[in-house]
C-alpha positions in Angstrom: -32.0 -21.6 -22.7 -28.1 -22.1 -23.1 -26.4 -20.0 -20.8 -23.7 -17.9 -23.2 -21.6 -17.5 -20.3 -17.8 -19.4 -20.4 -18.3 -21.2 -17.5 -20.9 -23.0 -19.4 -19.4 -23.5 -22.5 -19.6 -19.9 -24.4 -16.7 -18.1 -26.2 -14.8 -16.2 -23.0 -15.0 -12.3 -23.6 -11.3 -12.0 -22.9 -9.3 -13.6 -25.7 -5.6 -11.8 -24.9 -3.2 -14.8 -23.6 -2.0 -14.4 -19.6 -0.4 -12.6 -18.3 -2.6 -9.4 -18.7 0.0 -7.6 -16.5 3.0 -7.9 -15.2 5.1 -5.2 -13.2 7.7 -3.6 -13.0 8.1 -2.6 -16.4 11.4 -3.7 -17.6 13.2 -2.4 -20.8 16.6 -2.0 -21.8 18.1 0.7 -19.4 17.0 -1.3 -16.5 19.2 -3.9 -18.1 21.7 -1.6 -18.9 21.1 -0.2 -14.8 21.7 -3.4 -13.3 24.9 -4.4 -15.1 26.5 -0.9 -14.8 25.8 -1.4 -10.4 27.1 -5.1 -10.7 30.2 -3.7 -12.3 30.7 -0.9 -9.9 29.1 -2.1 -6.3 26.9 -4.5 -4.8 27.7 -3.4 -1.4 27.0 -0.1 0.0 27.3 0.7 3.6 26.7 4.7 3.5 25.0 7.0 1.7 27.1 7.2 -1.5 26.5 6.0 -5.0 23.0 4.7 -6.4 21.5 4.6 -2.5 22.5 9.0 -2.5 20.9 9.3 -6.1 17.7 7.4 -5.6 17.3 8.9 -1.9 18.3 12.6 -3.5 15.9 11.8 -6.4 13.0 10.7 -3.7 13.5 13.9 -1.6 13.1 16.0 -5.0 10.1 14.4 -6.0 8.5 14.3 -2.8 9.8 17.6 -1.7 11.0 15.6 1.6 14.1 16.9 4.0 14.8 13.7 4.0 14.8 9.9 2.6 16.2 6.5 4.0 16.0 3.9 2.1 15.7 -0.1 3.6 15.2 -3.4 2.3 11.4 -3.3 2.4 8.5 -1.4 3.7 7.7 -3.1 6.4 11.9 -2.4 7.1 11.0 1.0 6.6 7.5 0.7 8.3 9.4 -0.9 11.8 12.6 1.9 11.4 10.1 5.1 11.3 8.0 3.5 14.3 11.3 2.8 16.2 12.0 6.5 15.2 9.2 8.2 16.5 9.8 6.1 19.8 7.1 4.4 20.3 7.0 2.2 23.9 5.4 -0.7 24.8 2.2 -0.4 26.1 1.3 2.9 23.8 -1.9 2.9 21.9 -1.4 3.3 18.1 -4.7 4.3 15.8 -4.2 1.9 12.8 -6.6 0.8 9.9 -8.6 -2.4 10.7 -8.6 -2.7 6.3 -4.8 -2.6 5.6 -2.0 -5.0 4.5 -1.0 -6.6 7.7 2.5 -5.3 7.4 1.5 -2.0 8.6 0.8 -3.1 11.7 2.9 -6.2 12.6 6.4 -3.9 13.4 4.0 -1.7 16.0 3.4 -5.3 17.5 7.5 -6.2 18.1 7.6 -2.9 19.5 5.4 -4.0 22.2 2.5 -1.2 20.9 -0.9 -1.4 21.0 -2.7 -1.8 17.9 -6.0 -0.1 17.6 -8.1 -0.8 15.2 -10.8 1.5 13.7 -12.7 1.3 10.8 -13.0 2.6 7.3 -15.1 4.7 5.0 -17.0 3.4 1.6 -13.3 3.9 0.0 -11.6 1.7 2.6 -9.7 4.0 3.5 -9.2 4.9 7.7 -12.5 6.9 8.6 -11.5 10.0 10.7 -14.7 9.8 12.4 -13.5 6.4 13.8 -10.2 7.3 14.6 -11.5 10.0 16.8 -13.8 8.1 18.5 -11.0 5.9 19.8 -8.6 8.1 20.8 -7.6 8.0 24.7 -5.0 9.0 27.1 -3.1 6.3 25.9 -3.2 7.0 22.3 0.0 8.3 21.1 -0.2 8.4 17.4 -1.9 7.8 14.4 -1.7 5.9 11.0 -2.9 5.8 8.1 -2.5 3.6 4.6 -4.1 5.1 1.5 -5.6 1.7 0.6 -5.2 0.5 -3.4 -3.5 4.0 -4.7 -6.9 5.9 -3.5 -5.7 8.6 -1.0 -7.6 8.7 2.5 -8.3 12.0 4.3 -4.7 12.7 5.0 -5.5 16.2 6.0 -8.4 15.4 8.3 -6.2 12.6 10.0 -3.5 15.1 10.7 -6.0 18.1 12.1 -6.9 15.3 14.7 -3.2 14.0 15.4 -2.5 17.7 16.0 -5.4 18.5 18.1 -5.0 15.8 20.2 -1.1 16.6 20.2 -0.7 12.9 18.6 2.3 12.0 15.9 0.6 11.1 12.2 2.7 8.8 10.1 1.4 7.6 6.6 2.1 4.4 5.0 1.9 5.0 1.6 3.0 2.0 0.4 0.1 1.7 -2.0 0.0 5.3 -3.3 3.7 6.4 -4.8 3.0 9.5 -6.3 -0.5 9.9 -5.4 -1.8 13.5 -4.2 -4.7 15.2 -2.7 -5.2 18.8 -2.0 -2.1 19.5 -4.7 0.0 17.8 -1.8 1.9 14.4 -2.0 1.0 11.6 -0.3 3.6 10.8 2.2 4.4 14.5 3.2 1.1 15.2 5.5 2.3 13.2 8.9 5.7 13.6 10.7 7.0 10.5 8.4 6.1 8.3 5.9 7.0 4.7 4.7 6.8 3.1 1.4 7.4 -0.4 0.5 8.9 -0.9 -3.4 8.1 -4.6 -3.8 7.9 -5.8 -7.3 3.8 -4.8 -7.9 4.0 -1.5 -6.1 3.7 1.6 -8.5 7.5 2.4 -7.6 9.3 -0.9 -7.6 12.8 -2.0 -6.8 11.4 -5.9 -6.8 12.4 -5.3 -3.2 13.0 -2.4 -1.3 11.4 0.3 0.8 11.7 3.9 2.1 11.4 6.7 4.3 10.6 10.4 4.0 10.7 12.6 7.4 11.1 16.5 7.5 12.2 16.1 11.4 15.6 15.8 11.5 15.2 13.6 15.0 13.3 11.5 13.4 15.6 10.5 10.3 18.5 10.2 12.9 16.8 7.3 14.9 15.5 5.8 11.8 19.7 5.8 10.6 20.1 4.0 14.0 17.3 1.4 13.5 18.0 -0.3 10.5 21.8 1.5 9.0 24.5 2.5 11.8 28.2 2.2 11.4 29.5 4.1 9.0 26.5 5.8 7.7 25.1 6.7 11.3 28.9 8.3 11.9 28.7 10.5 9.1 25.2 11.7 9.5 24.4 12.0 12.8 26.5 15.2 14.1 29.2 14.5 16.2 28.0 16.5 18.7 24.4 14.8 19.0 23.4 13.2 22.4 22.8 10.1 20.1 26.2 9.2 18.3 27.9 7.4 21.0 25.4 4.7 19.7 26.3 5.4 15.5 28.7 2.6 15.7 26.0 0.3 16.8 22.6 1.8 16.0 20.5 -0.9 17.1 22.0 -3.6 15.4 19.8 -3.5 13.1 20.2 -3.7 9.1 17.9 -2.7 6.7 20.1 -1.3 4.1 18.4 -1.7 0.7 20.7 -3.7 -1.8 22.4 -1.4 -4.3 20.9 -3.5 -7.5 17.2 -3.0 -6.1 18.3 0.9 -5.8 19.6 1.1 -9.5 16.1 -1.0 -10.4 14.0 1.8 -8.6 16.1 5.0 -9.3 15.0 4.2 -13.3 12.0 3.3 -12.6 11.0 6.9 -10.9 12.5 8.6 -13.5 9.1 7.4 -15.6 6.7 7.4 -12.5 4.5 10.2 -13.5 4.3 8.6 -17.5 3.2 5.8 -16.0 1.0 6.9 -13.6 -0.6 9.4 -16.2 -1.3 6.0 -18.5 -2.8 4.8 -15.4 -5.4 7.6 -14.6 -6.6 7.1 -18.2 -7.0 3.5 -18.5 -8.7 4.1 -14.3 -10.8 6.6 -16.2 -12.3 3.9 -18.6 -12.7 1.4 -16.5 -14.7 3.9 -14.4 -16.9 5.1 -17.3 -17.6 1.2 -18.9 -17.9 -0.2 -15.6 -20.1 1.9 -13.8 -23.6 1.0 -14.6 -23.2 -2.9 -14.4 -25.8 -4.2 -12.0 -24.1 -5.6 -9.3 -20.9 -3.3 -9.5 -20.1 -0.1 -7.6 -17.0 1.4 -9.2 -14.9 3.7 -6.6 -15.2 7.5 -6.7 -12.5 9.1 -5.5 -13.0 12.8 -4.4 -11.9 15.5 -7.2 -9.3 16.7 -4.9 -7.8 13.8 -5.1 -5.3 11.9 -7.5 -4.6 8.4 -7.0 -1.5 6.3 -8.2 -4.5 3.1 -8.7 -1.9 0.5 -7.4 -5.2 -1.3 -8.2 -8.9 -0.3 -9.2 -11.2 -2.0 -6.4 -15.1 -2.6 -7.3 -17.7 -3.8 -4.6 -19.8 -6.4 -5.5 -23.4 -5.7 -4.7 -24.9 -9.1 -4.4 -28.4 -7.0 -3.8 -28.7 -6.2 -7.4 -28.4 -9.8 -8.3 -31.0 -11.5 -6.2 -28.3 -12.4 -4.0 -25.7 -14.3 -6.3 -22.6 -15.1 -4.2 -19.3 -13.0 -4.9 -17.5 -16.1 -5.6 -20.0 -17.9 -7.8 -19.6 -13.9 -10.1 -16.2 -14.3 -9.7 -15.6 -17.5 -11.2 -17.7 -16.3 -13.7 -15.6 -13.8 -14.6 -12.3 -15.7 -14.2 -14.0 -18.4 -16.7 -14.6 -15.5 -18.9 -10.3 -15.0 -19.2 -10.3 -12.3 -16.3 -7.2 -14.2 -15.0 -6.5 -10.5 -13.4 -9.8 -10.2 -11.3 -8.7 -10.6 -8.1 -10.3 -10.9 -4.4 -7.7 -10.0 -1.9 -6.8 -12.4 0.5 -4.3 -11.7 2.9 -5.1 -7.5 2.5 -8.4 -8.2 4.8 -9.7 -6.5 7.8 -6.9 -7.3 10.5 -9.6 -8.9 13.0 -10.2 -11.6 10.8 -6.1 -13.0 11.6 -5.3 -15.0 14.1 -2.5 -12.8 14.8 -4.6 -10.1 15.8 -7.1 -12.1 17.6 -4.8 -14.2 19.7 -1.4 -12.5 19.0 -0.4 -14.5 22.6 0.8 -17.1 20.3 3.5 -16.0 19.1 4.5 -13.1 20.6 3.8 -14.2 24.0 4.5 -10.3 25.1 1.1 -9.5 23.7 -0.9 -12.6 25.5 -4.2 -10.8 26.8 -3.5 -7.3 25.4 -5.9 -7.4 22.9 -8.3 -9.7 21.1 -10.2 -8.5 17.9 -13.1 -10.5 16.4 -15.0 -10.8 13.6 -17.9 -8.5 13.3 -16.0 -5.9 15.3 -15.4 -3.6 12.3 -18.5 -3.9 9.9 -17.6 -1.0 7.0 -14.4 -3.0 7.2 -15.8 -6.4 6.8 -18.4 -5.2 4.6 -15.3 -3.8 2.3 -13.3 -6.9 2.3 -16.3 -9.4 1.4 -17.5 -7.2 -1.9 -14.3 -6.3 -3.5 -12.8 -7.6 -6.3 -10.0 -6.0 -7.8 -8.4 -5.0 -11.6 -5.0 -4.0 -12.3 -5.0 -0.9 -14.1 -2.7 -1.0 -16.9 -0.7 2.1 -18.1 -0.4 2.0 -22.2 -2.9 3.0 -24.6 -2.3 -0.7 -26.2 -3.9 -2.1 -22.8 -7.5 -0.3 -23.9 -8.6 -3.2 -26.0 -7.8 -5.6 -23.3 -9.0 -2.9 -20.5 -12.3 -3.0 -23.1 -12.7 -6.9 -22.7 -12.3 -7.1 -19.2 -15.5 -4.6 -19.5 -17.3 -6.6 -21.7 -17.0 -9.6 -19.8 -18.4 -8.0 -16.8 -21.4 -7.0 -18.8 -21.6 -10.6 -20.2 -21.5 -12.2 -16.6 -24.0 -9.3 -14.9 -26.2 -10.0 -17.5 -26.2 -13.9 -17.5 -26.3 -13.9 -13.5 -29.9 -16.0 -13.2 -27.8 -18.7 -14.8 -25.0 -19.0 -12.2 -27.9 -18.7 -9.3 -28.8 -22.0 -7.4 
């Protein structure tokens, strides 16, 4: 019998011309935004300006005492560590499933990382975390993987029990919720990267949120001082002998990034309410499919779906191989169905394995392998991930992505051997 799929010659299920999505969403104010800042300022060195409005505008939404914004998340990732003073040789609980960005600044700080492992949403599992706590531990973090908020509240019950510091990075999960609370106000900090696919995007560019008023001061020192650091800090602080200085450091975000973002988070929550409902389809259509597990994020919660990630279950196939389904689909114009790369279980990189290498400081201090964080691994080898569009328009094309996972689940005996 011919085989209807695409790869074999069939009509593809997806017939919309690439790219199916693109982001930031750019319109004529942006436009308008960017000109307007290249005619006033494209240098900024306090908090005055676009940098005071977006940082106002992210303390409002967030309902944050604070916000600092730097050139990128992992900027704003390395500043809040530096902040909460972290030394070398302190133990840090981190997700082994995370962006490796999360965890790279704790490593030029001359922390320890320690890994533990995630829960069926990938997401840190606080059961884990607290197995792995020691003397040595001195904080916690967490990153609320693809938009889908982890136990935030559960992470910090444990941080405070154990008299530990929780920071989020919520670089995935702009104005994502659970419990009615925003993601990025449970821990004493947060950071959040705005690179160009992130649900808030500057195309570059990053921020803090702190309450603690100790904390925002030494992030000002790590990545802004001069004249910012003199007019914040208070004169009479035992830190602003170094506001001239800081640390040398600067992660100042560039004002046309600032004017790209401040627009773009004026329409955060209409776009993330498109999002929810196209998430909501997918969820519906998808679920069902043999050989697909669609996520199911607690009711409590409310995520910003920076990306909708399915696991494969090769099971429910006779034991097809993720990559011979997903060059199925690809062939079937799913140019969007992605498996993440480089977002993998942190064992699996020769940076975390031998981080000797190249930061010679770290040479014996650890030395993760694979197999040492199953759920983790387990995660990372079924996933495939959809953008989740944010129109109504994008239903039809959110409707043949659908079909051609139908089409390929279907057809599977034909892509086996």
């Amino acid at each position: 019998m011919t085989s209807p799929l695409a790869l074999f010659g069939g009509t593809a299920a997806v017939t919309a011309p690439t790219p199916h999505f693109t982001w930031p969403p750019i319109d004529g104010r942006a436009v308008s935004a960017v000109v307007s800042q290249l005619q006033s300022a494209v240098s900024i060195y306090d908090r005055s300006g676009v940098i005071a409005e977006l940082e106002d505008a992210l303390r409002c939404y967030f309902g944050a005492r604070h916000a600092v914004l730097t050139a990128s998340g992992t900027a704003a990732l390395y500043d809040l560590y530096a902040a909460c003073r972290i030394r070398p040789g302190d133990e840090v609980i981190v997700p082994a499933y995370t962006f490796f960005a999360t965890v790279t600044p704790l490593l030029h700080l001359g922390a320890i990382p320690v890994l533990a492992d995630c829960d069926e949403r990938g997401n840190l599992d606080p059961a884990d975390v607290a197995r792995r706590i020691t003397q040595r531990t001195s904080g916690i973090v967490v990153t609320h993987m693809w938009g889908v908020p982890a136990d935030a509240a559960a992470l910090r019950t444990l941080a405070d029990a154990h008299e530990l510091f929780f920071l989020e990075d919520g670089s995935h999960a702009h104005g994502a919720s659970s419990r009615g609370r925003k993601i990025g106000t449970f821990g004493r900090g947060a950071a959040f990267s705005m690179n160009g696919p992130k649900p808030l995007s500057a195309g570059e560019g990053g921020f803090i949120l702190t309450d603690d008023d100790e904390t925002y001061y030494d992030a000002l020192l790590h990545g802004q001082y001069n004249k910012r650091c003199r007019n914040e800090i208070p004169a009479e602080h035992r830190m602003y002998p170094f506001a001239v200085t800081g640390m040398g450091l600067k992660h100042r975000i560039h004002p046309l990034a600032a004017s790209i973002a401040l627009g773009q988070l004026d329409r955060l929550d209409e776009y993330l309410e498109g999002r929810t409902q196209i998430a909501a389809y997918l969820l519906e259509h998808l679920d069902g499919i043999p050989g697909i597990r669609v996520p199911k994020p607690d009711k409590a919660m409310h995520p910003s779906w920076y990306g909708l990630v399915l696991q494969y279950q090769p099971d429910e196939l006779d034991g097809l191989p993720a990559g011979r389904y997903h060059d199925a689909l690809l062939a079937e114009g799913c140019a969007e169905a992605d498996r993440p790369g480089s977002t993998c279980p942190l064992n699996l990189l020769p940076l975390f394995q031998d981080p000797g290498e190249l930061l010679p400081a770290h040479k014996g201090t650890f030395a993760y392998q694979p197999g040492d964080f199953p759920q983790a691994e387990a995660f990372h080898a079924g996933a495939i991930k959809l953008p989740v569009w944010h129109r109504e328009e994008h239903m039809r094309l959110a409707g043949q992505y659908v079909e051609a996972f139908r089409k390929v689940s279907a057809s599977y005996r034909s892509l086996l051997g």
